[in-house]
C-alpha positions as CSV (number, residue, x, y, z in Angstrom):
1,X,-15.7,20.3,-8.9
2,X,-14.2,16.7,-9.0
3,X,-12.8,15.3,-6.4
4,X,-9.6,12.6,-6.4
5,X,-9.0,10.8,-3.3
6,X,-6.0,8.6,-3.1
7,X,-5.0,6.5,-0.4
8,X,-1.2,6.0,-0.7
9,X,0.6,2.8,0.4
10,X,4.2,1.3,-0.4
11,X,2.9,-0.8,-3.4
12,X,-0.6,0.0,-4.6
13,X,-2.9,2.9,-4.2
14,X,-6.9,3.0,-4.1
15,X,-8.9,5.7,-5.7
16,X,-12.0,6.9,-5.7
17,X,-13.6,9.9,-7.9
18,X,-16.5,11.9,-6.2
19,X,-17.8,15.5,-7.1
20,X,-18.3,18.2,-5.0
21,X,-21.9,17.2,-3.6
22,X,-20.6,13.8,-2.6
23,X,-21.6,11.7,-4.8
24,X,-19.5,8.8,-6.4
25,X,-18.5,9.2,-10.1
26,X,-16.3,6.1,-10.2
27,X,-16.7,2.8,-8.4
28,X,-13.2,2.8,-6.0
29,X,-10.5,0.6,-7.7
30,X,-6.5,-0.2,-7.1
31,X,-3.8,1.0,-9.2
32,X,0.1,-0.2,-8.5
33,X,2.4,2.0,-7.2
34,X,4.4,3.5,-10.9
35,X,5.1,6.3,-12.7
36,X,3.6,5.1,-15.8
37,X,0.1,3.7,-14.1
38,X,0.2,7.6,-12.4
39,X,0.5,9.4,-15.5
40,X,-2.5,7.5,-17.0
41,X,-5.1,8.3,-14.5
42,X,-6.2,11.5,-15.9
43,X,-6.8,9.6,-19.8
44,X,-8.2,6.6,-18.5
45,X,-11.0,8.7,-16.2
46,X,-11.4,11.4,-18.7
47,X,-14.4,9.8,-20.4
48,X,-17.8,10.2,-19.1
49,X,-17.9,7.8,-15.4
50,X,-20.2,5.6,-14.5
């Protein structure tokens, strides 16, 4: 299982991607706070991590 954390604020979000044992599949990073930034998560991590 992969894991999505997202920690909302007014104008930027940080994310992190871990799997279900824990470990870290993406280095955290910062996204702005838009539709069209949200909708692209899922293409932009789909490729192998790390």
């Amino acid at each position: 299982m992969i894991i999505v954390g997202i920690d909302i604020a007014k104008n930027k979000h940080d994310v992190i991607i871990i799997d279900s044992n824990g470990n870290t599949l993406t280095k955290s990073f910062r996204i702005s706070n838009s539709h069209c930034v949200l909708g692209n998560i899922s293409t932009t991590k789909s490729r192998p991590l790390i």
